[in-house]
N, C-alpha and C positions, 0 to 999 in steps of 0.2 A: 504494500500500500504506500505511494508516497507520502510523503512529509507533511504539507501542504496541508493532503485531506485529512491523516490522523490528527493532527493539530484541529481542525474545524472540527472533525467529529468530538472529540474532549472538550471543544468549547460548547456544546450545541447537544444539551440530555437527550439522548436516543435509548428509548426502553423498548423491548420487545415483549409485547403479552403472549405467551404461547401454552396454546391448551395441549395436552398429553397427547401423544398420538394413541390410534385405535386399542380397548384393551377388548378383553375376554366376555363380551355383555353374556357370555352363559354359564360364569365363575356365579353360581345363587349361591353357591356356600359361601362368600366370602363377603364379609359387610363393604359395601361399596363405599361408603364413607372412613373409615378407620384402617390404621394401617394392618397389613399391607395394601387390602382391596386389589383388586384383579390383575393377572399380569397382562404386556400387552400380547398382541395379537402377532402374527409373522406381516401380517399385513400393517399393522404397527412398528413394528422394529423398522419396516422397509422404508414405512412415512418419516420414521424418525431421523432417519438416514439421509434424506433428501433435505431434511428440517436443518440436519448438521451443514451442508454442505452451502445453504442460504446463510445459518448463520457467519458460516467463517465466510463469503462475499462479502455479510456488512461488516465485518471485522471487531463482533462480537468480542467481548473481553472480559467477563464473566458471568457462569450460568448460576441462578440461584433455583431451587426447584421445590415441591412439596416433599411432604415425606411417602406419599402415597405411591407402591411399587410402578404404577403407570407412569406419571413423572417422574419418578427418581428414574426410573428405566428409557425415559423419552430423553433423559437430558443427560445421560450416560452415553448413548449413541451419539445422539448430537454434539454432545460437548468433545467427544472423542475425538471428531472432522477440525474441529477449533483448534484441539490439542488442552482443554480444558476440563477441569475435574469441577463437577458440578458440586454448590455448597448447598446442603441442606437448611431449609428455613421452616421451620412450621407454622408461621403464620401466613406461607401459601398452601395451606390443606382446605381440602374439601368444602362444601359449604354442608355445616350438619344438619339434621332433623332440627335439632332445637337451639339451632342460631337462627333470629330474627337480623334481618337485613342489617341495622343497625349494629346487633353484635359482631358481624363478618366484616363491614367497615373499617370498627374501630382495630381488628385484630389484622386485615392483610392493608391498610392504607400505610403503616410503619414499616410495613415491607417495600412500597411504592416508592416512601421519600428516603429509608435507604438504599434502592438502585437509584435513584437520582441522584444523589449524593458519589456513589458509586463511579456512576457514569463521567461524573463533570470531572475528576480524576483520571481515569485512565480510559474511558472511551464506553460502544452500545454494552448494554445489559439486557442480559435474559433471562424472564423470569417463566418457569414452567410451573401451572398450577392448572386451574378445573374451569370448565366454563361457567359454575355461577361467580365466581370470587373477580373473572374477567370481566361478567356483564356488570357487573358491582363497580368495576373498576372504571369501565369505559364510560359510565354514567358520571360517573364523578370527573373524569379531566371532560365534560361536556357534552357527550354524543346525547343527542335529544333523543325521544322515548320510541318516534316513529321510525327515525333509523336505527336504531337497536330492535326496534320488534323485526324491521326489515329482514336483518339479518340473522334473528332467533327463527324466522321462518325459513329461511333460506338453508341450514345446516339441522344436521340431526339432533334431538331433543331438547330441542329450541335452544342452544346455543350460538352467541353469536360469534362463534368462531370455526369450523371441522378441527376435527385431530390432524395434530400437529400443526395445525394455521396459527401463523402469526399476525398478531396488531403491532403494526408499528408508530409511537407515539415520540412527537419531537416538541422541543419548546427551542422557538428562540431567544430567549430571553425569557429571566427573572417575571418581567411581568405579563410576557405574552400567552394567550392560551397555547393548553398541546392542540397539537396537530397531528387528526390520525389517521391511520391508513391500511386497512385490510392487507399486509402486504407479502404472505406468501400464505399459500395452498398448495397441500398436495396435488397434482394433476386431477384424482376422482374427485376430487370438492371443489370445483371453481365455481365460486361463487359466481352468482347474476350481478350485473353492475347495480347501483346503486342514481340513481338520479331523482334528484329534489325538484 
């Protein structure tokens, strides 16, 4: 990567929201929410692999992941293509039965403003966690309710992301909104565009 651009990218927070790629929906024995919850899938590992090879293009510089074996395993693969060993966070876990939205907030938004923190140091961050804790997230740096349902409708079980899709969220500035952007999918999930 030249000089030039890693320099801009450390001045310029680039986080990437990334949901687990595909796990096991026929693991019933295994609580979907608590660890480990289900492993991924062969057609998961594959996603995730494709997921590694976008993040080392953006020139990804740390993976932070849930504890849940589908993310720790999506950002194992991926971190791998980086050459990076993904750090565990638990306040990207699951959203549970008995967290109300409020409670999922307060617990992954201190995971939010340490990749930001992160980032304005040594460059993007990625964070691997679940698609409620994203749709949680995307509401909050701004995306309005209609393009969020948009793309809950758009992907499987109303997530607004597929396995292994990444949001990519930028600020130019301290005081400027993020700026986001659906910005990779595996080949089977290409999302329909979006227009307002």
């Amino acid at each position: 990567m030249p000089r030039l651009l890693e320099w801009k990218l450390m001045m310029i927070p680039t986080v990437y929201l990334i949901r687990h790629a595909t796990p096991d929906w026929s693991r019933t024995d295994l609580v979907y929410h608590l660890p480990p919850g289900p492993p991924l899938t062969a057609q998961g590992e594959a996603e995730a692999a494709k997921l590694g090879d976008f993040l080392r293009d953006m020139g990804v510089c740390h993976v932070l992941t849930s504890p849940l074996e589908r993310c720790l395993h999506t950002a194992e693969i991926a971190g791998k293509a980086v050459g990076l060993t993904p750090t565990v966070d638990g306040r990207l876990a699951e959203w549970r039965p008995d967290e109300k939205a409020p409670d999922v907030h307060a617990r992954v938004w201190p995971a939010w403003v340490h990749a930001g923190e992160l980032c304005l140091g040594s460059g993007p961050v990625a964070l691997v966690t679940h698609g409620g804790p994203i749709g949680l997230l995307l509401t909050e740096l701004g995306m309005d309710a209609k393009q969020l349902a948009h793309y809950q409708s758009t992907f499987d079980r109303r997530n607004a992301v597929p396995p292994a899709g990444a949001w990519r969220a930028v600020r130019a500035s301290p005081d400027a909104p993020w700026s986001l952007e659906l910005a990779f999918t595996p080949e089977a999930h290409k999302a329909r565009a979006w227009f307002i």
